[in-house]
Phi, psi and omega in degrees: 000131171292168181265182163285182207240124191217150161263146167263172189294292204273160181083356186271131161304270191263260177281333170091005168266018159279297191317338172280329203302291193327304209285339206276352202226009175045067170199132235297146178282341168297314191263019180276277211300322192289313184307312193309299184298311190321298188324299191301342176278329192264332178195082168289157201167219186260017161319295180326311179305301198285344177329275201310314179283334168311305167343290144263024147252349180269108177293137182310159167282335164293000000 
């Protein structure tokens, strides 16, 4: 079972939502930031947006 969705303490880049996004979809935070970077190369856009807003809406783990 996944955990909820949270940024974590540990494992954080920037913000910690690839990291949180990964642990929630149980898959590694290198390949979450690599899909994440691909999307931004691949199809520009509102990646750039939603990063910040995920930011403050995924509450931190403390």
């Amino acid at each position: 079972m996944a955990s909820s969705l949270v940024r974590p303490v540990d494992g954080r880049m920037v913000g910690g939502v690839c990291a949180g996004l990964a642990r929630r979809f149980g898959v590694s935070a290198n390949t979450m930031r690599v899909i994440f970077v691909a999307s931004c190369i691949i199809i520009p856009g509102s990646q750039i947006l939603i990063y910040p807003i995920l930011w403050a809406l995924i509450p931190s783990e403390r």
